[in-house]
C-alpha positions in Angstrom: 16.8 -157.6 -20.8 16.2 -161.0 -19.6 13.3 -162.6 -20.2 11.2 -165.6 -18.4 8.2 -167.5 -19.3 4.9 -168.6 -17.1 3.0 -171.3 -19.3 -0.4 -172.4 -17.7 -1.7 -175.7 -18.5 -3.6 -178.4 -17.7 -4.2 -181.6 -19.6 -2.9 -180.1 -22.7 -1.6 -183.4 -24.0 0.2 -182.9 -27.6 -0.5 -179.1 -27.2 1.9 -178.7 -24.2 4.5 -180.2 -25.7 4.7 -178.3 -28.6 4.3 -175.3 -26.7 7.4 -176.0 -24.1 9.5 -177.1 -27.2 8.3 -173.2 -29.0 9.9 -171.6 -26.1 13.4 -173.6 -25.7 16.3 -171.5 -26.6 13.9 -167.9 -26.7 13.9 -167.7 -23.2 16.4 -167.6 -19.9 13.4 -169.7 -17.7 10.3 -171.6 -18.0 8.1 -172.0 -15.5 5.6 -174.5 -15.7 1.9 -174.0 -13.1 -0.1 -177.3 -13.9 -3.8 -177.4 -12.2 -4.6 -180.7 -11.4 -3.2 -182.3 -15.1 -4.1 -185.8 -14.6 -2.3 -187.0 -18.4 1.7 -186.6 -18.8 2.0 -182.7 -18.7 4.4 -182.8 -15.4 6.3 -185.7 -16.6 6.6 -183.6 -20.1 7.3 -180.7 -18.1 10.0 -181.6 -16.3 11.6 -183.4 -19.6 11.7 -179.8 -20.9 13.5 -178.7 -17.7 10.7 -176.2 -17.3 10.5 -175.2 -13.1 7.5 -176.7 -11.7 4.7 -175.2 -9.9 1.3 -177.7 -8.6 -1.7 -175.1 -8.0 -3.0 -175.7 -5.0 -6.3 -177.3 -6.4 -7.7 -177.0 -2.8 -8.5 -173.6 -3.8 -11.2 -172.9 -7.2 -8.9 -172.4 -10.0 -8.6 -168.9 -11.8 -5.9 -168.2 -14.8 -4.8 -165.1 -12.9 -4.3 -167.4 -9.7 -2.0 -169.6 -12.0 -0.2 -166.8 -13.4 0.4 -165.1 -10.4 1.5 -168.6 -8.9 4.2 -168.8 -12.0 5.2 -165.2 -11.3 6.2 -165.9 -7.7 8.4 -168.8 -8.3 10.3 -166.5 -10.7 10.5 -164.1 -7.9 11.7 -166.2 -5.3 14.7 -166.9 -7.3 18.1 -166.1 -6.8 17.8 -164.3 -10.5 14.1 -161.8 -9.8 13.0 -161.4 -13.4 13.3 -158.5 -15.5 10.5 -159.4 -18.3 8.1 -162.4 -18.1 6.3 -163.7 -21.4 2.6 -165.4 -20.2 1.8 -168.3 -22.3 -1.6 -170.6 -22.0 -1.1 -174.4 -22.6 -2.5 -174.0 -25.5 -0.8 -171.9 -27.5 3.0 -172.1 -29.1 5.6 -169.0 -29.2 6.4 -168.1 -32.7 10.1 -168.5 -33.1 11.6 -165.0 -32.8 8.8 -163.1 -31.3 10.7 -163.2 -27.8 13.0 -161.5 -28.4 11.6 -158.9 -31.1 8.9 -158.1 -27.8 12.1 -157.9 -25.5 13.6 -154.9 -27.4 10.6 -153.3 -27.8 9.9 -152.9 -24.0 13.5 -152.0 -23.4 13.6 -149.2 -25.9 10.8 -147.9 -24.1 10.3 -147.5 -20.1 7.1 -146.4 -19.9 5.6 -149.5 -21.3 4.2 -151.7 -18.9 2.7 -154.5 -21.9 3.9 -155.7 -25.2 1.7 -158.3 -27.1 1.6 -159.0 -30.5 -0.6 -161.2 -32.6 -2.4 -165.0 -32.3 -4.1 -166.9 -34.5 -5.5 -170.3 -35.0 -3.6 -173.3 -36.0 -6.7 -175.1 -37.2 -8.6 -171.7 -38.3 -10.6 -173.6 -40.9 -11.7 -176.3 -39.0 -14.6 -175.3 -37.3 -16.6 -172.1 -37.5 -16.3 -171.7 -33.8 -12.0 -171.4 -34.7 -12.9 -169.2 -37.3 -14.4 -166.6 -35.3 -11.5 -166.9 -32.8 -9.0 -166.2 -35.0 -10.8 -163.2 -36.2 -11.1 -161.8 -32.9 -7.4 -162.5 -32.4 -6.6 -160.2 -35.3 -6.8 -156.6 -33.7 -4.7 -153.6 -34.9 -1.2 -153.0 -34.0 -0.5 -149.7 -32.1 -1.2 -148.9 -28.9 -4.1 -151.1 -26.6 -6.4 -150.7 -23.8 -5.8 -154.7 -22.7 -4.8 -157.3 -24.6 -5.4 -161.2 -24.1 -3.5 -163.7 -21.6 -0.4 -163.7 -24.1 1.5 -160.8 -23.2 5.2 -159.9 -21.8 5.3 -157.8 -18.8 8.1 -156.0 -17.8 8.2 -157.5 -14.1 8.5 -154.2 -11.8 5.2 -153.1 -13.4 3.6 -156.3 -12.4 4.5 -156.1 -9.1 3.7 -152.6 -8.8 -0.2 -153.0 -10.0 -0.3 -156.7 -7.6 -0.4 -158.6 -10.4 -3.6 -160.4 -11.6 -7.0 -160.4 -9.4 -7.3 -164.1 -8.8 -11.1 -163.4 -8.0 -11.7 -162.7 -11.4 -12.1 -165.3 -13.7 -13.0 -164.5 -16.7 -11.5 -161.1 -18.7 -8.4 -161.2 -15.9 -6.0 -160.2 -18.4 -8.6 -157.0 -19.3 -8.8 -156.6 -15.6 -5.4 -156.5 -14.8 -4.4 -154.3 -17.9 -6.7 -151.7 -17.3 -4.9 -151.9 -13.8 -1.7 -151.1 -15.2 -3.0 -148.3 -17.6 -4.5 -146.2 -14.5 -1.2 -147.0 -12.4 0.0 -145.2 -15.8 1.9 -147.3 -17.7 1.2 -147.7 -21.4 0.8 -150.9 -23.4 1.3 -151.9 -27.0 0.9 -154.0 -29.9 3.6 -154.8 -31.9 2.6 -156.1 -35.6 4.3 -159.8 -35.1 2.7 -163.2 -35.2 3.5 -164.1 -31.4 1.7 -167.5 -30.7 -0.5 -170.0 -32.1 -3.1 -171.3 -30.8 -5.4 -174.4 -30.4 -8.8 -173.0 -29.6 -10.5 -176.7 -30.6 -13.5 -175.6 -30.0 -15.7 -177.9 -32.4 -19.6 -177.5 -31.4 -21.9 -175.1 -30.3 -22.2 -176.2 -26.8 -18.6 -174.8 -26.5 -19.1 -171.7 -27.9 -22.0 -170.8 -25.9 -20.1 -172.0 -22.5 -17.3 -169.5 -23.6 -19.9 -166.8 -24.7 -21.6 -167.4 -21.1 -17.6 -166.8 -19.6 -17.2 -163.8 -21.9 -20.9 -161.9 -20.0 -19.6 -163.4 -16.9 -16.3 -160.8 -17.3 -18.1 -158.2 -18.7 -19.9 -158.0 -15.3 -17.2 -158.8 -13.2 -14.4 -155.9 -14.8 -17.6 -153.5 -15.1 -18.2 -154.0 -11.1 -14.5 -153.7 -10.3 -13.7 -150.8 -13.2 -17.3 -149.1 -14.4 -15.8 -147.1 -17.1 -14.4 -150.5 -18.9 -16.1 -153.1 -20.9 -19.3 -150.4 -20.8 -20.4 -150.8 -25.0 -20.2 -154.4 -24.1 -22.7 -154.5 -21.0 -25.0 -152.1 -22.8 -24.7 -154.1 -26.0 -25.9 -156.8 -24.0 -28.5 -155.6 -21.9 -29.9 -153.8 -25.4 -30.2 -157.0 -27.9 -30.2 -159.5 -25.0 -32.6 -157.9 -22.6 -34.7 -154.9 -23.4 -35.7 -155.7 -26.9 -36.9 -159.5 -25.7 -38.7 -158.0 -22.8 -40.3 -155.2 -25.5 -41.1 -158.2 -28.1 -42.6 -160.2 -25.4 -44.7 -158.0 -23.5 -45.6 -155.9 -26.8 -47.2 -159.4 -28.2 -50.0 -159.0 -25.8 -50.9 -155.5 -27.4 -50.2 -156.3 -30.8 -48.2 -158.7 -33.4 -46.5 -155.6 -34.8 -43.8 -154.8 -32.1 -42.6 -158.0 -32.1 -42.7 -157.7 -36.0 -40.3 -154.5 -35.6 -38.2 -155.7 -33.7 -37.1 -158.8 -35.0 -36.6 -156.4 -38.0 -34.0 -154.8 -36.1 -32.7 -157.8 -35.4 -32.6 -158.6 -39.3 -30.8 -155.1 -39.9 -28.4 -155.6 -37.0 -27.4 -158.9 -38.7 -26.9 -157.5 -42.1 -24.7 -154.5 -40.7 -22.9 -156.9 -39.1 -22.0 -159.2 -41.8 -21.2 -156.2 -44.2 -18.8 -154.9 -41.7 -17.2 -158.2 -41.2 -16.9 -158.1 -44.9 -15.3 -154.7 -45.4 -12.4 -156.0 -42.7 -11.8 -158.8 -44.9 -13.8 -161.8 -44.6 -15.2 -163.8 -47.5 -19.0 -163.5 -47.9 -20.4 -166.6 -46.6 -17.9 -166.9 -44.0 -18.8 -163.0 -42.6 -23.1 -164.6 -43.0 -22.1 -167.4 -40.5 -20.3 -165.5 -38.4 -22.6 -162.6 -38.6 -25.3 -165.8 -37.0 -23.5 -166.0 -34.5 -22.2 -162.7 -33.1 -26.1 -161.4 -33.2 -26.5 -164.9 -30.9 -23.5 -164.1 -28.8 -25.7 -161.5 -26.6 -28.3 -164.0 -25.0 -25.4 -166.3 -23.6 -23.9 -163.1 -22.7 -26.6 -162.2 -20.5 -26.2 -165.3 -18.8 -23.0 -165.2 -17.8 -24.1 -161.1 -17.0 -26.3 -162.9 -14.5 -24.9 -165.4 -12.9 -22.1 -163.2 -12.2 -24.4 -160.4 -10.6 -26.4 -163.4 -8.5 -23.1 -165.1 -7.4 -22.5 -161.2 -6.1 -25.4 -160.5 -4.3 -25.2 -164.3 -3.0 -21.5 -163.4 -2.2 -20.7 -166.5 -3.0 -17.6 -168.0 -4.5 -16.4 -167.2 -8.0 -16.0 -170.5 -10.0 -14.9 -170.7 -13.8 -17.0 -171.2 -16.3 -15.4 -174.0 -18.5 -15.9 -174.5 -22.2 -13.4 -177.1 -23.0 
């Protein structure tokens, strides 16, 4: 089976480059949907010979917007694609994986997703890489959703409508879980697949993207209530209730707010020691233990502002971290 790439981008620099040259030679066509790039990306672009798509910038930008944008250049072709590999501007296609993904969806018809495995290029950088690459590391076997890499065998993309370009954070979760109900079945295949450049190298960044991350757990929840529903309570528990408990209970007396920072304490510690039974080095699992019992007050945030822009019906905008 054929297969055709959509690569997202905009002002990518160094990273789109490297990521147009991953794909030469593993794939029959890439398209390229630039949002506004205001450096050399369409000038590097069209070096690569990569079709060109400009996003109507008119219009707030989604990723789903842009994929679906990449998707219907391919379809307007003389040559309607088979199998279509997503790509972000930021990330690079490990040589081979193309086609190792390609045979895996053609030995199977019933799979609507393959995706396979990213990790950081500069893991050790910055903490904030770190705990990217850890959440990039999920078991391979069959998936719920998957992340923004992914091949898609084309009639299944077109059957489910493609991406929600309202949604714009968690759109790949949104439009996965899409697929599964529409009853097609999606995998992980135990590959490296892309590389990515998360530079994400201060804590103003990570919060931003925390704050996107509530924002789609609010958003998918309202489209799909049985999905992302741990997450929401997660967040409404640590991030909500307890704070309101602590707060209010310090008027009565200085022992609920005692308590439950105490279970803020245990929550840490059970988090850290889980992070180190999947692998991670002490002091790296500590740090990232910090910051994964922070992650729920940004994710309330974005929780709100998502639920206010609702009730406000006003427009959707993405939340940018970088």
């Amino acid at each position: 089976m054929q297969v055709d790439v959509v690569l997202i981008g905009r002002n990518e620099g160094q990273r789109l480059v490297n990521a147009l040259a991953a794909v030469q030679g593993q794939a029959r066509r890439v398209v390229y949907v630039d949002s506004g790039s205001t450096d050399n990306s369409l000038a590097e672009a069209e070096k690569a010979g990569a079709l060109i798509v400009n996003l109507d910038m008119t219009i707030p930008f989604t990723a789903a917007r842009a994929r679906n944008a990449g998707f219907q250049a391919l379809a307007d072709s003389d040559t309607p694609p088979e199998l279509v590999q997503f790509i972000d501007g930021d990330c690079a296609v490990v040589d081979g994986y193309i086609a190792k993904a390609a045979a895996h969806l053609a030995a199977d018809d019933g799979l609507g997703v393959v995706t396979g495995w990213r990790s950081e290029i500069y893991r050790d950088k910055t903490i904030y890489n770190q705990l990217c690459d850890f959440e990039w590391r999920r078991p391979a076997g069959p998936i719920d959703a998957c992340g923004g890499d992914m091949m898609v065998r084309a009639n299944a993309f077109e059957a489910v409508g493609g991406f929600d370009p309202t949604v714009i954070a968690a759109e790949d979760d949104e439009f996965c879980t899409r697929l599964r109900k529409a009853g097609w079945r999606l995998e992980r295949i135990p590959q490296e697949m892309t590389r990515h450049d998360a530079d994400m190298t201060s804590f103003g960044q990570w919060w931003q993207r925390a704050v996107r991350s509530g924002h789609g757990f609010a958003q998918v929840g309202h489209l799909h209530p049985d999905y992302f529903v741990r997450e929401r309570r997660r967040v409404m528990l640590w991030g909500a209730i307890l704070p309101f408990v602590a707060l209010v209970g310090a008027f009565i007396t200085w022992v609920i707010p005692a308590l439950i920072l105490g279970l803020y304490a245990v929550s840490y510690l059970r988090t850290a020691k889980g992070l180190g039974r999947e692998g991670l080095p002490k002091s790296e699992a500590q740090r990232h233990a910090a910051l994964l019992t922070l992650w729920k007050f940004p994710n309330l945030i974005g929780m709100a502002r998502f639920h206010w822009r609702r009730l406000r019906r006003a427009q959707m905008r993405i939340i940018e971290y970088k």
